[in-house]
N, C-alpha and C positions, 0 to 999 in steps of 0.2 A: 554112916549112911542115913541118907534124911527118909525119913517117911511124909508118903502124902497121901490126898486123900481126893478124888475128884467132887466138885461141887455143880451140881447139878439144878436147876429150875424149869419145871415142867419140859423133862426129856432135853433139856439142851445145857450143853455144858458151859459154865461159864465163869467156869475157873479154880484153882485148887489151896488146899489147904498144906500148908506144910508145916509138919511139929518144929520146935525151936524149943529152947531150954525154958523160957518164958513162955511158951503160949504156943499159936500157930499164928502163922503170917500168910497170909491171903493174895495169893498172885491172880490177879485178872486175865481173861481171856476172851471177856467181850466186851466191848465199849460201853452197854448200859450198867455194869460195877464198875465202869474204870475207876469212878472215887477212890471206890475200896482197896486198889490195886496197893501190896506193900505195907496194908495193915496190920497191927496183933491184935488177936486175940484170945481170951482166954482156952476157947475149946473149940472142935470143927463146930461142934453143934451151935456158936455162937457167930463164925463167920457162916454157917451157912445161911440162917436165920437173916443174917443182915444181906447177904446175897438175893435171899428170895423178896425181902422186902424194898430192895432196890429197882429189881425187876418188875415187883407187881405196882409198885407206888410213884418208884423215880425218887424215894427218898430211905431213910433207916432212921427211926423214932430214936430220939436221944443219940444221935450218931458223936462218939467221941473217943473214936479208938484210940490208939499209940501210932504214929508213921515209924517204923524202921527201918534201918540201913543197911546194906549191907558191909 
């Protein structure tokens, strides 16, 4: 059973974090992360961070995740 975790920016949801053996992989839910959508990374607290900074900026400072697959 996968664990997830919702990811939230200022009260609006915008998509979830889910554990993997590697990391957590980042499933989009609004169009402004959609970059992010299918990313890893290391911990929620690191896709949330690039969630929120996507949201507030349109961008994620040093943006170089892993894309994975299912």
């Amino acid at each position: 059973m996968w664990h997830s975790v919702q990811i939230e920016v200022d009260g609006s949801l915008v998509g979830a974090a889910v554990r993997q053996q590697n990391g957590v992989r980042f499933i989009a839910t609004d169009v402004r992360v959609a970059e992010l959508d299918q990313t890893l990374w290391p911990a929620t607290a690191d896709a949330r961070q690039a969630a929120e900074q996507m949201v507030r900026t349109g961008h994620v400072r040093n943006f170089n995740p892993q894309s994975i697959e299912d």
